[in-house]
PyMOL Python script that loads the backbone (N, CA, C, O; Angstrom):
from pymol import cmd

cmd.read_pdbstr("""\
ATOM      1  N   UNK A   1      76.505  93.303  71.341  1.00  0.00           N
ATOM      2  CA  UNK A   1      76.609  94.252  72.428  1.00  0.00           C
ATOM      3  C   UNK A   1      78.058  94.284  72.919  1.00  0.00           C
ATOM      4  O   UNK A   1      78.706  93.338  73.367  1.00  0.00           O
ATOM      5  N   UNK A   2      78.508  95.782  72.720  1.00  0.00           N
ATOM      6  CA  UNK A   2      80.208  95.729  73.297  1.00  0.00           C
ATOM      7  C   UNK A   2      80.045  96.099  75.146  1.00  0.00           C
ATOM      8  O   UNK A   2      79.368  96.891  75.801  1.00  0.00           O
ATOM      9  N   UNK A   3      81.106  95.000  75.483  1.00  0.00           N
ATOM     10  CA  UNK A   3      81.642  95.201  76.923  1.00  0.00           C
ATOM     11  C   UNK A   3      82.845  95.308  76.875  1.00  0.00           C
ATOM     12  O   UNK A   3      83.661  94.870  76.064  1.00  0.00           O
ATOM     13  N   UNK A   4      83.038  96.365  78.458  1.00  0.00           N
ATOM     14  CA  UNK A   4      84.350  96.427  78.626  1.00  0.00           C
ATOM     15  C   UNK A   4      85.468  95.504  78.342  1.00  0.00           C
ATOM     16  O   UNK A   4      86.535  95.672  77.751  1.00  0.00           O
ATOM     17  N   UNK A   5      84.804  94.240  79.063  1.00  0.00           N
ATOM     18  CA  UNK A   5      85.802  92.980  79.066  1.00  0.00           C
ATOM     19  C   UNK A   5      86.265  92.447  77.879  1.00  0.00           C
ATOM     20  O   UNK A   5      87.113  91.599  77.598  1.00  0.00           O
ATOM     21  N   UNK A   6      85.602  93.057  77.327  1.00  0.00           N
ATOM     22  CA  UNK A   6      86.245  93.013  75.502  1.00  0.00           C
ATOM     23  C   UNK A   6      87.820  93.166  75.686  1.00  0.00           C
ATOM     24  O   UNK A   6      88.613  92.285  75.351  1.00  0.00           O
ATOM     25  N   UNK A   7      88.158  94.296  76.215  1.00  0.00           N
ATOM     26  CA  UNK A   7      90.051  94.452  75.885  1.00  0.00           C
ATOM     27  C   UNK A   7      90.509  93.927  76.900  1.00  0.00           C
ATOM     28  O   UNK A   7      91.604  94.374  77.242  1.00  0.00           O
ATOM     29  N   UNK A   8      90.012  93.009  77.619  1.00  0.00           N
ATOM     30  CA  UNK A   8      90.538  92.712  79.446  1.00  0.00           C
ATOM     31  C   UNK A   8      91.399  91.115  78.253  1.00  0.00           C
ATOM     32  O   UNK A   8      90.711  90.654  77.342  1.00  0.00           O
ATOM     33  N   UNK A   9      92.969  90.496  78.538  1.00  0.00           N
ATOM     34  CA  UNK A   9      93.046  89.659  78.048  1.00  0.00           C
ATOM     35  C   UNK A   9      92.680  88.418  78.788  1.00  0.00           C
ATOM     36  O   UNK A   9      92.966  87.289  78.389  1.00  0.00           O
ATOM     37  N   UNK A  10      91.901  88.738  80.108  1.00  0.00           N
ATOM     38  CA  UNK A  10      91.580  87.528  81.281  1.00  0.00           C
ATOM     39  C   UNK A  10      89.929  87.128  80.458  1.00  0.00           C
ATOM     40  O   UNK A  10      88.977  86.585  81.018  1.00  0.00           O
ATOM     41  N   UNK A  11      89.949  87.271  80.011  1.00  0.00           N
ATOM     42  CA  UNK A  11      87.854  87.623  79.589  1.00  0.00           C
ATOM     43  C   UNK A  11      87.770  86.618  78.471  1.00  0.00           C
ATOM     44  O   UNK A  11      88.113  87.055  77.372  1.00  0.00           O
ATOM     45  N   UNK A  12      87.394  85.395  78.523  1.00  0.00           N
ATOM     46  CA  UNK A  12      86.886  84.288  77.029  1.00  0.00           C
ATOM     47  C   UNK A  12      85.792  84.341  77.113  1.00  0.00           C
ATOM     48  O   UNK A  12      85.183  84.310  78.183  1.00  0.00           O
ATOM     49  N   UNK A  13      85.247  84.443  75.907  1.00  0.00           N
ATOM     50  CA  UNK A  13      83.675  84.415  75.276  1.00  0.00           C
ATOM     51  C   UNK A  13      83.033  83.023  75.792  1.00  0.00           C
ATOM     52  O   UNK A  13      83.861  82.112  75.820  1.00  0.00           O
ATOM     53  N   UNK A  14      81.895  82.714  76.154  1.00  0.00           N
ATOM     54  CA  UNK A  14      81.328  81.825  75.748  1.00  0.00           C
ATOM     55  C   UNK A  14      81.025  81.512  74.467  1.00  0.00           C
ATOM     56  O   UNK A  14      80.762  82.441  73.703  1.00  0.00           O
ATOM     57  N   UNK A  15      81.007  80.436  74.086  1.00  0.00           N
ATOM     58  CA  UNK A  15      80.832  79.827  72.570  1.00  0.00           C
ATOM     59  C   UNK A  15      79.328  78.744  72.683  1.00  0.00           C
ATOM     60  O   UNK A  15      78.655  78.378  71.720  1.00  0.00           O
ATOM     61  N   UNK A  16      79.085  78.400  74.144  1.00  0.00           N
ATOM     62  CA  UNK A  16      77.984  77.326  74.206  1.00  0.00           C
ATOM     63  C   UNK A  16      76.657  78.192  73.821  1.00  0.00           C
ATOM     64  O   UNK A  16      76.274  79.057  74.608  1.00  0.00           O
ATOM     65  N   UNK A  17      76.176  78.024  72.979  1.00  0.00           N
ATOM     66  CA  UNK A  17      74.620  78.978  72.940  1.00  0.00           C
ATOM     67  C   UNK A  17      73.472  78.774  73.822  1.00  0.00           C
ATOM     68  O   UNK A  17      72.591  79.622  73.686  1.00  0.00           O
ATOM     69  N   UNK A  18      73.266  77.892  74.663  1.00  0.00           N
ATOM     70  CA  UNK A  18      72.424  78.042  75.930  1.00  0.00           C
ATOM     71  C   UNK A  18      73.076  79.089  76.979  1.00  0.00           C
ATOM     72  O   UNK A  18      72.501  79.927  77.672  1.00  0.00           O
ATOM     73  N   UNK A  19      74.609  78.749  76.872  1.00  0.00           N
ATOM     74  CA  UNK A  19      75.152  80.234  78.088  1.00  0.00           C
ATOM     75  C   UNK A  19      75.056  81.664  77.434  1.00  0.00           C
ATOM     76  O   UNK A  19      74.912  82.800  77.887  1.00  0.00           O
ATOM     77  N   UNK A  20      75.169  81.224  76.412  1.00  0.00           N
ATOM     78  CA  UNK A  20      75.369  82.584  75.677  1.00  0.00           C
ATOM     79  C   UNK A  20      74.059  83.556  75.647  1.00  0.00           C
ATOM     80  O   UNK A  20      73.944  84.782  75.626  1.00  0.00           O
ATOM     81  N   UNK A  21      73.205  82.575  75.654  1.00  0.00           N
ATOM     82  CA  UNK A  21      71.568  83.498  76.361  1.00  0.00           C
ATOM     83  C   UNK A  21      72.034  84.197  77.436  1.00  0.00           C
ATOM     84  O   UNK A  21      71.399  85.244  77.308  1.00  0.00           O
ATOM     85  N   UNK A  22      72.976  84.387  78.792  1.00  0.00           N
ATOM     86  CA  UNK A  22      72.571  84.813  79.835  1.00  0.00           C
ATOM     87  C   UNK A  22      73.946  84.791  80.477  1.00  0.00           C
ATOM     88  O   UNK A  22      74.086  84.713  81.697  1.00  0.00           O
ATOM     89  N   UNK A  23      74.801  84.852  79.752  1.00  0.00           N
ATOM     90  CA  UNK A  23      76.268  85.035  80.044  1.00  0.00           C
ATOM     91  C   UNK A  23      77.433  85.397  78.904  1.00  0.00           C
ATOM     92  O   UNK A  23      77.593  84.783  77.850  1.00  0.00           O
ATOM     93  N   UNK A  24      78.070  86.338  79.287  1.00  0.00           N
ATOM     94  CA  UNK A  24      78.918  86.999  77.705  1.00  0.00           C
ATOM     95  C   UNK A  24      80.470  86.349  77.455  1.00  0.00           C
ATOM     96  O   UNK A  24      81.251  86.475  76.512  1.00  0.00           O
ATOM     97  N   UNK A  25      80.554  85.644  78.650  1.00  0.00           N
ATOM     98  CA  UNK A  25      82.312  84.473  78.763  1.00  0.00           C
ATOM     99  C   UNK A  25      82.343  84.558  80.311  1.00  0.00           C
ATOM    100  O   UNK A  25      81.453  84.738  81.141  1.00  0.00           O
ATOM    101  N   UNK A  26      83.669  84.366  80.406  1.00  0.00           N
ATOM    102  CA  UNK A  26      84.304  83.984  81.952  1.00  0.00           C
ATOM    103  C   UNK A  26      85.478  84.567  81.960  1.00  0.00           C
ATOM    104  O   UNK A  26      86.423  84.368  81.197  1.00  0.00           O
ATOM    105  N   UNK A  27      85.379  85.410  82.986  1.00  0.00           N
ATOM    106  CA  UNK A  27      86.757  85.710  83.196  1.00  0.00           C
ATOM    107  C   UNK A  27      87.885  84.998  84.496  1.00  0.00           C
ATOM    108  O   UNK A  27      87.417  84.750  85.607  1.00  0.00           O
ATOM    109  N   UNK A  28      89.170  84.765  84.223  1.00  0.00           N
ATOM    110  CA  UNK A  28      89.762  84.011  84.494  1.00  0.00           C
ATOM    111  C   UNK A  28      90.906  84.562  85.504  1.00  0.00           C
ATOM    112  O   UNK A  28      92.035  84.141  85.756  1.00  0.00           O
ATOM    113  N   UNK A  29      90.387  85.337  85.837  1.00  0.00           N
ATOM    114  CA  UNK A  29      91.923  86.850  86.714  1.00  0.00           C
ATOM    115  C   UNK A  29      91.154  86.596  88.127  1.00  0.00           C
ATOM    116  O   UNK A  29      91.675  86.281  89.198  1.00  0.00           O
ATOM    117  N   UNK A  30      89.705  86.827  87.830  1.00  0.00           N
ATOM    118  CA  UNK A  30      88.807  87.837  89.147  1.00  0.00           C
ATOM    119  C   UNK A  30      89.167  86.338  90.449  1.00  0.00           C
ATOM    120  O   UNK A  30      89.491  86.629  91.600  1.00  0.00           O
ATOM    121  N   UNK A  31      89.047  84.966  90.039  1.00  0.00           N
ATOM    122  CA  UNK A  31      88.705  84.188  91.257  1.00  0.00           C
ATOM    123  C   UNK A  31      89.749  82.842  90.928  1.00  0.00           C
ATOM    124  O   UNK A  31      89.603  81.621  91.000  1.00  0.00           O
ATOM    125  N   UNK A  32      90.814  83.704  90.553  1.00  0.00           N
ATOM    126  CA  UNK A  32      91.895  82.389  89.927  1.00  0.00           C
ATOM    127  C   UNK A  32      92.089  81.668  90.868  1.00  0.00           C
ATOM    128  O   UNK A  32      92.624  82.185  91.849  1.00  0.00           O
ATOM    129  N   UNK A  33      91.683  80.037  90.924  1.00  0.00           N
ATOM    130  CA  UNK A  33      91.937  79.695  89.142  1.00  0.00           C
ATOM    131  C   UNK A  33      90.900  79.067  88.589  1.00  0.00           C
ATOM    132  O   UNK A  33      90.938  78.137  87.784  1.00  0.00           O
ATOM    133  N   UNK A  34      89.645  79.793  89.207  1.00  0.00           N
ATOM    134  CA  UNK A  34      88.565  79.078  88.810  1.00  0.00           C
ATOM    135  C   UNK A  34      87.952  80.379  87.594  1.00  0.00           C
ATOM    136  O   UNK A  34      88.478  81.492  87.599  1.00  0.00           O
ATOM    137  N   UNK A  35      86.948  80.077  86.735  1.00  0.00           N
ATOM    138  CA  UNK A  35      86.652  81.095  85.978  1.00  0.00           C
ATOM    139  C   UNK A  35      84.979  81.227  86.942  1.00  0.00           C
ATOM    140  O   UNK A  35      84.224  80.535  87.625  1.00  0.00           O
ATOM    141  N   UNK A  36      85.156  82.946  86.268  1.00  0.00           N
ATOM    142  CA  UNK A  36      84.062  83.492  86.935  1.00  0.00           C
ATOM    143  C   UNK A  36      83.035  83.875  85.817  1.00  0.00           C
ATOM    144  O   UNK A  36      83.594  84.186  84.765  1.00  0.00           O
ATOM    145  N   UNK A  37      81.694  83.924  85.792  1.00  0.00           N
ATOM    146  CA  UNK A  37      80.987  84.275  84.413  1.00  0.00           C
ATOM    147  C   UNK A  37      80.306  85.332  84.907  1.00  0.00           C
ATOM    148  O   UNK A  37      79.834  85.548  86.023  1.00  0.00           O
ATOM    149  N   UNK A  38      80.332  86.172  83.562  1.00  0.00           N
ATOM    150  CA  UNK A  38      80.222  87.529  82.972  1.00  0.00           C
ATOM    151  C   UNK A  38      78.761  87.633  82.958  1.00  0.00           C
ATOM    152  O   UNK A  38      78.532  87.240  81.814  1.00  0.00           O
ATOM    153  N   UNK A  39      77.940  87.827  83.331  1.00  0.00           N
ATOM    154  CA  UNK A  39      76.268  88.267  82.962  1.00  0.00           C
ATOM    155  C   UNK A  39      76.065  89.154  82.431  1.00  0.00           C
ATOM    156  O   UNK A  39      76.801  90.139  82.487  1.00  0.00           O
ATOM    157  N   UNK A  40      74.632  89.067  81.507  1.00  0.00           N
ATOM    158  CA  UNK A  40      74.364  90.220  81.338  1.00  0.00           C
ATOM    159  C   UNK A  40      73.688  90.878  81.420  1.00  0.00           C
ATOM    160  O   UNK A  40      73.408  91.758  80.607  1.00  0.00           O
ATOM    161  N   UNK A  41      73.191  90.652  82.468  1.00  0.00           N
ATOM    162  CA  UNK A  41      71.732  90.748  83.345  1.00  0.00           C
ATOM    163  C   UNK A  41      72.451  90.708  84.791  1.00  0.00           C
ATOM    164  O   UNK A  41      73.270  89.901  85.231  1.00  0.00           O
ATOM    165  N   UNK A  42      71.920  91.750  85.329  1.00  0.00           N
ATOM    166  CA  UNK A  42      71.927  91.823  86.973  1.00  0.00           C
ATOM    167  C   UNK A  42      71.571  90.516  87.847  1.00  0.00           C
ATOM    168  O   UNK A  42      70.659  89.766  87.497  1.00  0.00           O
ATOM    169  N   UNK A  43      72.126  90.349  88.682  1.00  0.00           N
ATOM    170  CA  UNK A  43      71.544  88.632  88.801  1.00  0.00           C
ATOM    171  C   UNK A  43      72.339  88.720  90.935  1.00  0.00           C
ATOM    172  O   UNK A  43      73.443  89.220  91.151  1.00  0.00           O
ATOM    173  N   UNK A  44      71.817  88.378  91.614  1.00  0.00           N
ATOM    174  CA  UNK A  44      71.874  88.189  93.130  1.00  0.00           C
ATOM    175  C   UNK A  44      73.216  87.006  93.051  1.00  0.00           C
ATOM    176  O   UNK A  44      73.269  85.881  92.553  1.00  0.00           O
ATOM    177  N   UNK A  45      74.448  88.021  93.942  1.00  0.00           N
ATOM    178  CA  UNK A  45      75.551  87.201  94.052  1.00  0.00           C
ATOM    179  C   UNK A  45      76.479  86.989  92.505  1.00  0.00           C
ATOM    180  O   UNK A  45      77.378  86.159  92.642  1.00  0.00           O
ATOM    181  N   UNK A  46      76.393  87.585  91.137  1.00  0.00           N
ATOM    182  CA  UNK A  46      76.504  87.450  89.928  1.00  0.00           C
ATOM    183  C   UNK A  46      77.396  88.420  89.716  1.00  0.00           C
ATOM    184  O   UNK A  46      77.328  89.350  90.520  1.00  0.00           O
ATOM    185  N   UNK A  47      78.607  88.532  88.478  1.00  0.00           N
ATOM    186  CA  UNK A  47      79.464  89.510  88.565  1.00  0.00           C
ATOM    187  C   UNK A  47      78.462  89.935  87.120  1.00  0.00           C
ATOM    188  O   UNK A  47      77.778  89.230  86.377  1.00  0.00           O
ATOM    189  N   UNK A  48      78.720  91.277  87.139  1.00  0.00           N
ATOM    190  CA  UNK A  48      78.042  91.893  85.747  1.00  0.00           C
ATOM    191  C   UNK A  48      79.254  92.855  84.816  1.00  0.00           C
ATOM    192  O   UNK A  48      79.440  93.877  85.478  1.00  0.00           O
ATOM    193  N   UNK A  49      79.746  92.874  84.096  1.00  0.00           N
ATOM    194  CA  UNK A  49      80.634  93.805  83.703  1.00  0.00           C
ATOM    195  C   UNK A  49      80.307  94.981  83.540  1.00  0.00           C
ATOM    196  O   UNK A  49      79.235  95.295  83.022  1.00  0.00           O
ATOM    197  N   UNK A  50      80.847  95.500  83.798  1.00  0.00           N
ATOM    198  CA  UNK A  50      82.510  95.787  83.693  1.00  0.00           C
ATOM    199  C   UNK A  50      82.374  96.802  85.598  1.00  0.00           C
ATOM    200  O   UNK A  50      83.263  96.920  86.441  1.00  0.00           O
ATOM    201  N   UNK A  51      80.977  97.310  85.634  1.00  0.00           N
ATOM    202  CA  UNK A  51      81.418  98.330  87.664  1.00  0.00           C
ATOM    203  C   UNK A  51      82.111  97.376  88.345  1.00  0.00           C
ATOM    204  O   UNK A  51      83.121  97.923  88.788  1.00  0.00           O
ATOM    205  N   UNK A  52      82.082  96.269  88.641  1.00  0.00           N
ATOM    206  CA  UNK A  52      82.146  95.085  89.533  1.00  0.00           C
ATOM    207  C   UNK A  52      83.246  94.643  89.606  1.00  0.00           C
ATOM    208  O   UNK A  52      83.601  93.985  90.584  1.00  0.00           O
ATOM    209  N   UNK A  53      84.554  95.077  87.916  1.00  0.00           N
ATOM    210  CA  UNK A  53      85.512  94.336  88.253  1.00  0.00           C
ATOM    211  C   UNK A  53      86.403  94.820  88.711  1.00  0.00           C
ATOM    212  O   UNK A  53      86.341  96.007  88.393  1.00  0.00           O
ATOM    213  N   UNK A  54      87.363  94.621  89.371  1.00  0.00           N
ATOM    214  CA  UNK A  54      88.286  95.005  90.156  1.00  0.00           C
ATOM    215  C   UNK A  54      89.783  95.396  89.270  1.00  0.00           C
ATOM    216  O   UNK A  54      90.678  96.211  89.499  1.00  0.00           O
ATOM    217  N   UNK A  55      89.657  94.825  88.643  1.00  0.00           N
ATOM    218  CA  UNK A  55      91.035  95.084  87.441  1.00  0.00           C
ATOM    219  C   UNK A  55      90.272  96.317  86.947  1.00  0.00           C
ATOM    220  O   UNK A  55      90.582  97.349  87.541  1.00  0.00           O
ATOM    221  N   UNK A  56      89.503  96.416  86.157  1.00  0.00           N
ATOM    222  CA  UNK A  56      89.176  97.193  85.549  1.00  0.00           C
ATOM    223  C   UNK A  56      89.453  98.587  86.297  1.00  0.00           C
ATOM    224  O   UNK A  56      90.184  99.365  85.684  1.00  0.00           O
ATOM    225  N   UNK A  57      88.890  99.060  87.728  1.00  0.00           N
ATOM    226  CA  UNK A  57      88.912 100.007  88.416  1.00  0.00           C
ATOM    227  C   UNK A  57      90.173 100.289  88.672  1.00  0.00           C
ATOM    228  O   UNK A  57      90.558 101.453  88.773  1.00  0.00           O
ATOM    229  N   UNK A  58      91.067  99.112  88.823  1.00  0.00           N
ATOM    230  CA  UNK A  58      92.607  99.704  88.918  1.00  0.00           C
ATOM    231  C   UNK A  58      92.782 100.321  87.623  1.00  0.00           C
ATOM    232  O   UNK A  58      92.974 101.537  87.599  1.00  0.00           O
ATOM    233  N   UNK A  59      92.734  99.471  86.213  1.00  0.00           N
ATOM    234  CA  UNK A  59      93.070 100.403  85.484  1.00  0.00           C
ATOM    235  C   UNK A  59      92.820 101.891  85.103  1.00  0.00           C
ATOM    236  O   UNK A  59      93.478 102.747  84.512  1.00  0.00           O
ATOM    237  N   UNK A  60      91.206 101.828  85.872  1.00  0.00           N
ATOM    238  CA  UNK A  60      90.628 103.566  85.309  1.00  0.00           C
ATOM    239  C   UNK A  60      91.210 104.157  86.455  1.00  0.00           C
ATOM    240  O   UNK A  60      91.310 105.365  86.241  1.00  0.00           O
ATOM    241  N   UNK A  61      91.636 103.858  87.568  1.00  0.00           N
ATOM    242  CA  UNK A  61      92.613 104.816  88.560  1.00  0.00           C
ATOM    243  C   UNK A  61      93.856 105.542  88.216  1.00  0.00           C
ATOM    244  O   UNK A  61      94.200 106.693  88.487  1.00  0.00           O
ATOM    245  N   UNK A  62      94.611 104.341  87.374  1.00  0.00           N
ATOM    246  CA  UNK A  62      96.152 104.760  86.883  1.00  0.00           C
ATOM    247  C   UNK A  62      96.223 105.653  85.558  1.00  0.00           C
ATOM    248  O   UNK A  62      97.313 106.014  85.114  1.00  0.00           O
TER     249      UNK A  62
END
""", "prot")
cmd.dss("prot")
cmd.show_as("cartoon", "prot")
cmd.util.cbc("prot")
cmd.orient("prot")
């Protein structure tokens, strides 16, 4: 499944296969300098890609 955060260079995959059930990586920009994880599932308090991120919206502005 392609996500935005695919071309974001802040965005690492998860590689653990228990996260990888229910998370697509962490991105590392949104809450530096802690990493934030990617869902992929709607989830209470959870970032989901790509409406949510804030880089992203700057870029589709410019």
């Amino acid at each position: 499944m392609a996500i935005l955060c695919d071309d974001c260079k802040n965005f690492k995959y998860t590689y653990d296969p228990q996260m990888s059930k229910a998370c697509f990586g962490h991105c590392r920009a949104i809450e530096y300098p802690f990493l934030l994880g990617v869902f992929k599932e709607a989830r209470p308090g959870a970032f989901t890609a790509p409406k949510d991120c804030k880089l992203f919206q700057e870029k589709k502005k410019k």
